[in-house]
C-alpha positions, 0 to 999 in steps of 0.5 A: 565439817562446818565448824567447831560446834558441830563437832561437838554436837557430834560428839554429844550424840555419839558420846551417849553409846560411846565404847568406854575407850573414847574419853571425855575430856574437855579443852584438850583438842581431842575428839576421841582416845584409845588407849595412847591414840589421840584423834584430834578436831584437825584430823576429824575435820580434814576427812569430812567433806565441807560440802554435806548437810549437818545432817549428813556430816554427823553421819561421816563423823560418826563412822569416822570416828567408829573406824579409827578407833577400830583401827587404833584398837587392831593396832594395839592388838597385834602389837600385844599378841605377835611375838616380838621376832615377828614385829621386829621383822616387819619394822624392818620391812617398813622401813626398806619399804619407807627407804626406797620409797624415798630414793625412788623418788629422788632418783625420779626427780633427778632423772626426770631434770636429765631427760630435756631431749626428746628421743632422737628421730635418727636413733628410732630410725637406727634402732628399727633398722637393726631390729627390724627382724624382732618387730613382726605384726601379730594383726593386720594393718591397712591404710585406707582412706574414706568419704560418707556423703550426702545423695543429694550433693551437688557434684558427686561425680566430680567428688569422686574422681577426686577421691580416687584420682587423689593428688595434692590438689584433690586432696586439698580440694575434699578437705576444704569441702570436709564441713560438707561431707558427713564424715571422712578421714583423708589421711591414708599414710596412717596404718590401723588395725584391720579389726578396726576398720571393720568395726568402724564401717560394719558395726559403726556405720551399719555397712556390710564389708566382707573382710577379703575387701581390706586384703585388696590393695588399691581397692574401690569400695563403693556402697550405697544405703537410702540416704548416704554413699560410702567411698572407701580406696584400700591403700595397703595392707599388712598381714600377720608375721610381716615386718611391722612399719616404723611409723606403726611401731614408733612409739614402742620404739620410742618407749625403748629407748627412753627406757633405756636413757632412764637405765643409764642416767639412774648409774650415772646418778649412782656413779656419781654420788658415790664419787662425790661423797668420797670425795668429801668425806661423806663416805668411807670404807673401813 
């Protein structure tokens, strides 16, 4: 809503076949009434984007104000016509509703002030050797690293034995060269879904990897197409019910315990402001 006058260029309009609930006084503020429900020029102006044609806003006014009468009128309805046991009961449930909605938040904010630190690496590392057992895989999982490359790059061979020889100064060698290869991923300590890879090289990459090739550890896969070769090395594979590795399984971990610090800090925070209301004569028993 642009300004003032257009809404009463609206309410010009619309007042024309205007339902007799809507009054038509002047100078009060209001754009419409029902019943005792005032809409005021604050709140119609606030729900009408600034950024429509006039046009356009007369529109959005218009419908607006259609559907908080049409609110205000249900409203009114269903207070008339329900039995009273029956509001009674849902003033209630508004209002725990209201209540915990507001202690929620409290709590939230003061729980979020406790948890500065970080989960510990050594309570992950504690809580996955104790719980080993529980976290087996319901997939496989592989670790692989792999080069697209160019035919017509210089070196292939040498590209290659580096690839497959794979020590600290290959490694560092096929990074530094990694603007010159068309794709690539060298982090091998990393474990994925086997599902995956397979979508990433047969779906994505157009290549033809049968399934068994990713359950082959320290496999070379070599596969050529016209203009690009494809050097993928199976690292490590994980089946189904295995144990699942920490560094796989970290972040569940991780969410565990942050779960259960949040637990123990909400009954901190309930402990003590119990004791504290106590103690200063906030809270008594009778």
């Amino acid at each position: 809503m642009k300004n003032k006058h257009l809404i009463v260029l609206i309410l010009f309009s619309f007042a024309l076949g205007a339902c007799s609930f809507f009054s038509e006084k002047e100078n009060t503020g209001y754009v419409a009434r029902v019943n005792t429900h005032y809409l005021s020029f604050e709140e119609l102006d606030s729900n009408i984007s600034k950024n429509l044609s006039q046009e356009d806003s007369t529109i959005a006014a218009k419908s607006y104000i259609q559907n908080w009468a049409t609110d205000k009128l249900l409203l009114d309805r269903a207070k008339l016509n329900l039995p009273e046991e029956k509001q009674i009961d849902y003033r209630e449930l508004a209002k725990r509703y209201e209540e915990q909605l507001f202690k929620k938040a409290y709590k939230d904010a003061l729980i979020e002030r406790e948890l500065k630190d970080k989960i510990d690496s050594s309570d992950v590392n504690d809580y996955y050797q104790n719980n080993k057992a529980n976290f087996k895989l319901n997939e496989e999982l592989v670790q692989l690293r792999y080069l697209q490359l160019s035919k017509k790059m210089k070196a292939l061979k040498d590209i290659k034995n580096q690839f497959l020889r794979f020590n600290p100064e290959d490694m560092l060698s096929l990074q530094e060269k990694s603007l010159e290869f068309k794709s690539l991923s060298l982090n091998d300590s990393i474990w994925v879904r086997v599902s995956e890879a397979i979508k990433e090289f047969n779906e994505s990459k157009d290549l033809q990897i049968d399934k068994s090739e990713f359950f082959k550890p320290q496999n070379f896969i070599e596969i050529e197409n016209e203009n690009d070769v494809y050097y993928i090395f199976i690292k490590s594979t994980l089946k189904r019910k295995e144990e699942a590795p920490i560094s796989y399984i970290r972040p569940t971990i991780e969410q565990i315990l942050l779960n259960r610090k949040k637990i123990n800090i909400s009954k901190k925070i309930e402990k003590e402001i119990t004791k504290d209301a106590t103690k200063n004569n906030e809270f008594e028993v009778y």
